[in-house]
ZALUM-800733 format. One record per residue: residue in three letters; x negated, y negated, z negated of N, C-alpha, C, O in turn. Coordinates in steps of 0.001 Angstrom, whole numbers, plus 500000, padded with zeros to 6 digits. Layout:
BEGIN
alaXYZXYZXYZXYZ;...
This chain:
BEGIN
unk509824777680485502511000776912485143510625775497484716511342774501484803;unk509188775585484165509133773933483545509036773447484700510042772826485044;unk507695773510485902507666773136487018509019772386487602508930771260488090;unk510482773205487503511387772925488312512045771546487571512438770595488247;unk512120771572485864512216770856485430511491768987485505511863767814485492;unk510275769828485584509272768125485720509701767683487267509582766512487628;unk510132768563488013510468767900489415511916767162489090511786765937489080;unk512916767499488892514736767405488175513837765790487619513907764715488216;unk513152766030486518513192764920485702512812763433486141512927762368485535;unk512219763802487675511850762343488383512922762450489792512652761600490641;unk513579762972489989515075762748490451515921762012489926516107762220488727;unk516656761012490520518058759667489763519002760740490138518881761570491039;unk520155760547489121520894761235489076521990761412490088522931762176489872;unk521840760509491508522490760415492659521486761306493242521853762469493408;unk520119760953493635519668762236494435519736763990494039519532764978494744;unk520082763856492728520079765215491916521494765540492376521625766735492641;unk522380764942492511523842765029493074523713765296494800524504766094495304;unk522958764781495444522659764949496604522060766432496834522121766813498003;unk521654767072496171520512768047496058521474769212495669521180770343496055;unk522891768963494743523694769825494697524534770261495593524997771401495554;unk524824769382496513525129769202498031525088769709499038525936770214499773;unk523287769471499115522675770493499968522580771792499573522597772640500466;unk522511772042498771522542772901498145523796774081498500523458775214498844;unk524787773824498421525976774312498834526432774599499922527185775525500224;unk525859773588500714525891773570502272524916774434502552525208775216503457;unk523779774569502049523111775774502742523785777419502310523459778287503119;unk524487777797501378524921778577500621525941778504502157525491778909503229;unk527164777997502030528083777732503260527922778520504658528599779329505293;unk526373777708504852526147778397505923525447779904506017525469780566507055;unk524809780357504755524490781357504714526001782425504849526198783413505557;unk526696781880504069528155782636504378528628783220505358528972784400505441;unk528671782173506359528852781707507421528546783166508480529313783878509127;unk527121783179508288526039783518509165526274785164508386526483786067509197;unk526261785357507669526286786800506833527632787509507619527721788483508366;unk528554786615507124530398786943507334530297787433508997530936788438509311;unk529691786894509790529387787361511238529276788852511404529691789711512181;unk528504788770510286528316790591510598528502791394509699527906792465509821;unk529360791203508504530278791899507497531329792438507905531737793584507720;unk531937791274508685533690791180509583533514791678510717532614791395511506;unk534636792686510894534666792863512204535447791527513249535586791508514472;unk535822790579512291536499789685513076536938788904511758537090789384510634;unk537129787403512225537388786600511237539039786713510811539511785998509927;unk539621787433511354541062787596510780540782788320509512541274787890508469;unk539980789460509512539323790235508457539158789456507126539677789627506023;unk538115788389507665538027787586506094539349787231505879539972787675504914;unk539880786399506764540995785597506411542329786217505660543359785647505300;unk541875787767505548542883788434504881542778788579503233543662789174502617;unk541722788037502615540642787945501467541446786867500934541558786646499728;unk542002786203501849542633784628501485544416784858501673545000784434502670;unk545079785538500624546349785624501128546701785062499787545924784784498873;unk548561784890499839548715784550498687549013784999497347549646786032497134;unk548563784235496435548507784370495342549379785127494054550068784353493389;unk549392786127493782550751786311492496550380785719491323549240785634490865;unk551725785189490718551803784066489664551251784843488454551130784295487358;unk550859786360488713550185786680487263548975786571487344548397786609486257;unk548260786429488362547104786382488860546335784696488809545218784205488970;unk547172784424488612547235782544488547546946782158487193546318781142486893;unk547408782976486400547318782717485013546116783596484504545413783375483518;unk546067784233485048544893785486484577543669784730485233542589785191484863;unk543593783731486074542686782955486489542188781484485070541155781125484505;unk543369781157485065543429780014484000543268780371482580542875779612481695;unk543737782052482411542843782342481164542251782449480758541980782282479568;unk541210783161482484539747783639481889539107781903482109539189781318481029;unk538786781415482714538542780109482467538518779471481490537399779005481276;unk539809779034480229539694778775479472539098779591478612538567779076477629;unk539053780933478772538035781844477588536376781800477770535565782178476924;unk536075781244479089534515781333479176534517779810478657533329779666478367;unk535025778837478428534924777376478425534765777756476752533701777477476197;unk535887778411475975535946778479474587534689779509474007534220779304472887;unk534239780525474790532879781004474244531877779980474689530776780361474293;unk531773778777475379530549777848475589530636776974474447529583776641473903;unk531732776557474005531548775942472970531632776245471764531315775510470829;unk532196777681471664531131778500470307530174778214469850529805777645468823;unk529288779110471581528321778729471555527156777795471198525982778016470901;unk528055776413471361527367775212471406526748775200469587525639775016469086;unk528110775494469031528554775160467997527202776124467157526508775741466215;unk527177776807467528526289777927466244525015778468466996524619779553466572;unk524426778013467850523303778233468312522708777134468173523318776070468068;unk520883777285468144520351775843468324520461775073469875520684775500471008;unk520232773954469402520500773415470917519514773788472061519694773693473276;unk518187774335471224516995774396472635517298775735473435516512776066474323;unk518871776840473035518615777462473307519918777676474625519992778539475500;unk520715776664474355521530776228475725520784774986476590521229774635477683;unk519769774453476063519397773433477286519022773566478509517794773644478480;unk519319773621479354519127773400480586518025772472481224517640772758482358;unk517731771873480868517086770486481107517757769374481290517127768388481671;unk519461769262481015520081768424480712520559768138482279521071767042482508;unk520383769226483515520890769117484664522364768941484961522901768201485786;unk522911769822484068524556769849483785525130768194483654526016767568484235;unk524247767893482700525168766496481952524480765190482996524878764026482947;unk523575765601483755523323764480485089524418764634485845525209763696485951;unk524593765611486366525014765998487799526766765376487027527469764660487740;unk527081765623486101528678765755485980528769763524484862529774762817484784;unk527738763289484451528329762759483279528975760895484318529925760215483929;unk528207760605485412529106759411486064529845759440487188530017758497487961;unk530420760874487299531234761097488132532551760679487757533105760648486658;unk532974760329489027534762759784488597535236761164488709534570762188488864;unk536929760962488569537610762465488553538078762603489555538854763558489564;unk537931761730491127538749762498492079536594763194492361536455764387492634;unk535402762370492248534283763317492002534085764322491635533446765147492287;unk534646764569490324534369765357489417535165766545490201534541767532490593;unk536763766391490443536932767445491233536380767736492649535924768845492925;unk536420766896493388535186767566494865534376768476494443534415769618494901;unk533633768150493630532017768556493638532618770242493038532614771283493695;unk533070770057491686533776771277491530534501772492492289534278773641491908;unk535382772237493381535712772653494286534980772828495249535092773936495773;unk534380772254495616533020772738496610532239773982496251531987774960496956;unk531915773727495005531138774868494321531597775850494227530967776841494594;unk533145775980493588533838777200493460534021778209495044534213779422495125;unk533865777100496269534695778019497502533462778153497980533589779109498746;unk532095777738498036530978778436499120530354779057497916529546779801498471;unk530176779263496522529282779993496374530490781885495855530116783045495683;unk531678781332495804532996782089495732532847783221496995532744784447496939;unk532877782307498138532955782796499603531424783409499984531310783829501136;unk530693783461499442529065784519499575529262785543498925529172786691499361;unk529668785075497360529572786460496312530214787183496372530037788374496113;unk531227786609496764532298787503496526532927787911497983532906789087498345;unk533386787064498653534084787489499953532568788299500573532744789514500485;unk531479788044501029530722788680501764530056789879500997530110791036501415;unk529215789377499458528776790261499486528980790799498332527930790591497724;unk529506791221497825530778792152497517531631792741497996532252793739497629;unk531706791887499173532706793258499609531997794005500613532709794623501404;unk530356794107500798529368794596501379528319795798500598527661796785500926;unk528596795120499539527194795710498646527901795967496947527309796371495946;unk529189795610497084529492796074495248529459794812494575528885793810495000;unk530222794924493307530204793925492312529247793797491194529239792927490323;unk528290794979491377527136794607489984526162793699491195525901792517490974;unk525645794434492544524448793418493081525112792362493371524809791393492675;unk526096792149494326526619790564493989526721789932492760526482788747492990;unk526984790105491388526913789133490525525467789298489583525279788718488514;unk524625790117490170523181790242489938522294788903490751521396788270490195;unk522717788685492001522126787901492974522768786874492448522020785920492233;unk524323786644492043524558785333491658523920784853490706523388783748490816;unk523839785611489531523004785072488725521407785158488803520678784739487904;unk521189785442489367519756784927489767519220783789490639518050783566490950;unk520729782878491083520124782122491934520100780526491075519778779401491457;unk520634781090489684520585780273488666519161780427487952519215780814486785;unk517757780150488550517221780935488224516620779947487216515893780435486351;unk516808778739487212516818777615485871517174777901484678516863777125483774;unk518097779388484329518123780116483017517528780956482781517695781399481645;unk516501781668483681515659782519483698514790782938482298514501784030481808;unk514496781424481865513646781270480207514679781056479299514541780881478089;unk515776781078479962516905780429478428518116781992478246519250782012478723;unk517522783063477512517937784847477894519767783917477053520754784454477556;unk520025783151476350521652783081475834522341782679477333523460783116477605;unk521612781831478270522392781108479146522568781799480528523502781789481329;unk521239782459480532520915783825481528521929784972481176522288785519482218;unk522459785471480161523454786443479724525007785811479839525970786557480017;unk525139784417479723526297783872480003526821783806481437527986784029481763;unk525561783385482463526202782819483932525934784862484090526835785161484873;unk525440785735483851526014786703484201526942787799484125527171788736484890;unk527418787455483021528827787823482323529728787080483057530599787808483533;unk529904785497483433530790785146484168531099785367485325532207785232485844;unk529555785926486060529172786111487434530941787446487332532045787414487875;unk530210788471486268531014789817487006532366789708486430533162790532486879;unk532871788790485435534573788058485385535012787861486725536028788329487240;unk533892786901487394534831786020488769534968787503489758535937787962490363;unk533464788028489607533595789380490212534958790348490109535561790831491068;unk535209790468489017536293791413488168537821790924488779538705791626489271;unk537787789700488592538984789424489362539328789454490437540454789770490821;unk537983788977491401538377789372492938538484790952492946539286791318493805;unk537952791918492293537903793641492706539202793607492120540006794307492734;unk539752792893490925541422793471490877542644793006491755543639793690491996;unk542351791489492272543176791085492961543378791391494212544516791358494680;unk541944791852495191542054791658496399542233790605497001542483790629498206;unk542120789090496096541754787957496923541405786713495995541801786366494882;unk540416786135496994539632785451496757540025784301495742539744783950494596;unk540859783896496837541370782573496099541574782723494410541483781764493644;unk541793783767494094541740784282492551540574783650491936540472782610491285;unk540026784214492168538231784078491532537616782325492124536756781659491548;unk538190782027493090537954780305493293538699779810492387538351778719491934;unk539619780288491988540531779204491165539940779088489711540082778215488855;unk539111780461489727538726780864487990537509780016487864537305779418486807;unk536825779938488697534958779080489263535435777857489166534628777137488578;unk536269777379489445536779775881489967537407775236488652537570774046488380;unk537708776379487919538820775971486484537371775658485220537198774812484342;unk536876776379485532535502776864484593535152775554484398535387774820483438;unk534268775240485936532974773769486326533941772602485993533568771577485422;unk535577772909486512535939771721486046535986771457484218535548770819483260;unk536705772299484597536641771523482341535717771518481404535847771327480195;unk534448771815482247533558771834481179532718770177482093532223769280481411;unk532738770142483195532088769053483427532925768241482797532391767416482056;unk534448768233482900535391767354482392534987767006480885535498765977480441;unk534263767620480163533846767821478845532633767116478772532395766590477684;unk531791766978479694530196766778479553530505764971479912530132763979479286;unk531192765074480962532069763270481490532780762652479943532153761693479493;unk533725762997479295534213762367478711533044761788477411533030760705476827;unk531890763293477224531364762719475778530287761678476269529830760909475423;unk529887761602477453528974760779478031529830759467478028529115758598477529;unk531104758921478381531284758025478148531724757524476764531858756309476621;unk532015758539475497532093757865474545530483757770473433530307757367472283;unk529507758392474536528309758214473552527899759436472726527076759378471813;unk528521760525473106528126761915472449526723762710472943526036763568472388;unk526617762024474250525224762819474673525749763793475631526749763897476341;unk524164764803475253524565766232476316525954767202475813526130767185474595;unk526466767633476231527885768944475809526959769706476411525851769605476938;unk528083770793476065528217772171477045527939772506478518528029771635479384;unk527636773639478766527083773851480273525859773528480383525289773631481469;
C-alpha cells in the first residue's frame, strides 16, 4: 500500500483524475465483455434497468445519506491516521467544478454499479460480488476502519439491488454517496479546511 501511495504522491492531481478515468473505462469494458456471457441477450440486462418505484428512490437517498452521516462520525471520533487514505479522495474531488464533480460521480456509480452488481451478482451472489468490490479498493487494505466501511457499503448497494430488482436503485445510492461526500471534500478545500471525509 505505501508503494501505491509513493507512486499517487508524484502524480498532479489532473493525471490522478485521468487515472480515475481509465480506470473506469477499463471496469466498463470488463462489464461489457463479462455481460456477453452472463446474458442470454442484451434485452436480459436491459431488464435490470426498468423503472423505478418512488419508495425505492427514497430508500436510495436514505441509505446514502446514512453512509455519508456514519463517515462523518467517523471523522469526528477516530484519529485521523486511521481514515487516511493518502489524501487520494481530497485530490481527485477538491478542484473539481460541479457540473465535474457530478460526471466523475456518475461515471463511477454506473460502470462499477453495472460489474457488481448487474453482472456479478447476478452470476455469483451478493457476498462474492461485494467481497470483490471491496477488494478492488485495495488502498484500504492497511486502513481495517476504511476496509470495513467500503465493505459494508459494498453489500448496502448490494442489498438494494437484491431487494429492488433494479439497478438503477443501487446507481442512484453509489452516485448519492461519491456525490455528497466529494461535495464535502470540494467545499472545505475551498474554504481552507483541508482533507474531509472519504
Amino acid at each position: 500500500m505505501k508503494k501505491q501511495r509513493e507512486i499517487v504522491s508524484h502524480l498532479t492531481d489532473k493525471e490522478l483524475l485521468l487515472n480515475v478515468y481509465y480506470t473506469q473505462a477499463i471496469i466498463f469494458l470488463i462489464s461489457v465483455g463479462l455481460a456477453f456471457f452472463v446474458f442470454d441477450s442484451w434485452k436480459e440486462l436491459g431488464l435490470l434497468f426498468g423503472p423505478i418505484r418512488i419508495e425505492f428512490i427514497f430508500l436510495a437517498m436514505g441509505s446514502a445519506v446514512f453512509v455519508v452521516l456514519i463517515d462523518i462520525i467517523l471523522e469526528k471520533k477516530l484519529p485521523s491516521d486511521w481514515l487516511d487514505d493518502g489524501g487520494i479522495n481530497e485530490r481527485v474531488f477538491r478542484n473539481l467544478s460541479l457540473p465535474q464533480l457530478v460526471f466523475i460521480c456518475l461515471t463511477v456509480a454506473l460502470t462499477e454499479e453495472l460489474l457488481f452488481r448487474a453482472v456479478l451478482q447476478t452470476s455469483f451472489g451478493i457476498v462474492v460480488a461485494s467481497l470483490i468490490f471491496a477488494l478492488i479498493h485495495f488502498r484500504y487494505l492497511d486502513k481495517p476502519i476504511l476496509f470495513i466501511n467500503v465493505v459494508c457499503v459494498s453489500f448496502l448497494l448490494g442489498g438494494l439491488f437484491w431487494w429492488s430488482g433494479n439497478i438503477l436503485v443501487s446507481i442512484l445510492a453509489h452516485f448519492l454517496i461519491d456525490l455528497i461526500l466529494g461535495f464535502i471534500i470540494r467545499q472545505r478545500h475551498i474554504h481552507g479546511e483541508g482533507e474531509g471525509v472519504g
